[in-house]
N, C-alpha and C positions, 0 to 999 in steps of 0.2 A: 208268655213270660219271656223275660230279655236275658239272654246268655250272655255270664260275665264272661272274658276270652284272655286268658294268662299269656302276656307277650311277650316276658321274660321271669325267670324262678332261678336264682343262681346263690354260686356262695361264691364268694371272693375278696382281697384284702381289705379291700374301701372303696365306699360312693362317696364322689362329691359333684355337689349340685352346683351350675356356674351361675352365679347371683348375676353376672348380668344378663347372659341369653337364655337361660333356664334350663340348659342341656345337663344332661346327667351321664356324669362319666364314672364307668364302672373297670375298678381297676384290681387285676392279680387273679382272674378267675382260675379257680380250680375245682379238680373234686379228686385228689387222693393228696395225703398227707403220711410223710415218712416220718416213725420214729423209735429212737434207737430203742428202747424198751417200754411196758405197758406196766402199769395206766401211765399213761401222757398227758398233758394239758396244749393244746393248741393257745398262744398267748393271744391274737385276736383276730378276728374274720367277721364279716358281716356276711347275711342273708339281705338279698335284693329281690324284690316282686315288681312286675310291671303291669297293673292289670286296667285293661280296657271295659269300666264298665258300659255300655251303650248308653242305654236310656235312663238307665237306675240312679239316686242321687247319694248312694251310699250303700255300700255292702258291710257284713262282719267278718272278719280275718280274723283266723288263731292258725297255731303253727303248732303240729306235732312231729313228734321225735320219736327215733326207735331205732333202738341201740344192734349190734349184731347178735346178740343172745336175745332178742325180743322184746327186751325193757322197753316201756311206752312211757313218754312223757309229752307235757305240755307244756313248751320254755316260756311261755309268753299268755297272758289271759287274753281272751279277745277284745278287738278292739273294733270299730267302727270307721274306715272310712271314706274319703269322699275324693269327687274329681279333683283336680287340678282349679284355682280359679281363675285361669283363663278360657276356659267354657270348651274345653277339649274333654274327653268321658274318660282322662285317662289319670291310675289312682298310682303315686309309687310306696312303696312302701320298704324301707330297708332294718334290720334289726341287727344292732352290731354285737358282737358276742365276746366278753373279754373274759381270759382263762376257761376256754372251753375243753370240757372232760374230757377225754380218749380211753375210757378204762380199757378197752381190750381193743384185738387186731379185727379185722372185717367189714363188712360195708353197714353205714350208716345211712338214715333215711332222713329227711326232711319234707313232711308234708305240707303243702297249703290248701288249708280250710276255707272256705268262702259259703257265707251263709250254711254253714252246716255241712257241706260236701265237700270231698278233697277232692281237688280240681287238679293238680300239677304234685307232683313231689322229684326232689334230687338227690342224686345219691353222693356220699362220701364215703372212700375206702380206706383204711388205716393200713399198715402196713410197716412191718420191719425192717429196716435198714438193713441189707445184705452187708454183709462183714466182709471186709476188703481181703480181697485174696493177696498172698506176701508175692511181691514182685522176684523175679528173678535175678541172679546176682548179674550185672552187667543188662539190663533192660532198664528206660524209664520210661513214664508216660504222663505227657501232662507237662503243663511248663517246670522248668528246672528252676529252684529257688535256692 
């Protein structure tokens, strides 16, 4: 049996694919998002996969989710698929995500599925804007406006 091999799993602002050399440029990665109070909505971010199938000419990808209180879901139904066709064994797969949920603070999970087994997962941490402490009278920091 040929071992599918996860070359990249990320969440970050946006992929864009460069139509003339076929390079794929992945921009704004992160994995913790601050916000000032809960439930939040992140306005948009994609999921990126980069996976090398070897010999195979197609896999099934689905993506699981699971919230910090343990909510499981599945954002995406599976789908099928295939190399590149340039005859390289390698599949990208990006999922953009607009107005995504934040109900509460804690680490979130994103799993990737591949035929049936979660192979890679990433995590995302939510997190409260600390409350700006009041400066001192006669202190500044930060440029002067």
């Amino acid at each position: 049996m040929n071992k599918i091999r996860v070359q990249a799993f990320l969440l970050c602002d946006s992929v864009v694919v460069d139509s003339q050399t076929g390079k794929t440029g992945v921009q704004g990665v992160f994995d913790r998002i601050w916000c000032r109070s809960f439930p939040a909505m992140h306005p948009n971010c994609t999921l990126y996969a980069r996976l090398d199938l070897g010999n195979e000419d197609s896999c099934e990808v689905q993506l699981s989710f699971r919230s910090p209180s343990g909510l499981r879901q599945a954002p995406m139904p599976p789908q099928r698929i295939s190399p590149a066709p340039d005859g390289t064994p390698i599949a990208n797969l990006f999922i953009q995500m607009q107005g995504f949920p934040v109900p509460e603070p804690g680490r979130y999970v994103f799993g990737l599925i591949v035929d049936g087994e979660e192979i890679a997962e990433f995590q995302l941490t939510a997190a409260l804007v600390a409350p700006q402490a009041p400066q001192a009278q006669g202190t500044q920091h930060g440029k002067i406006h």
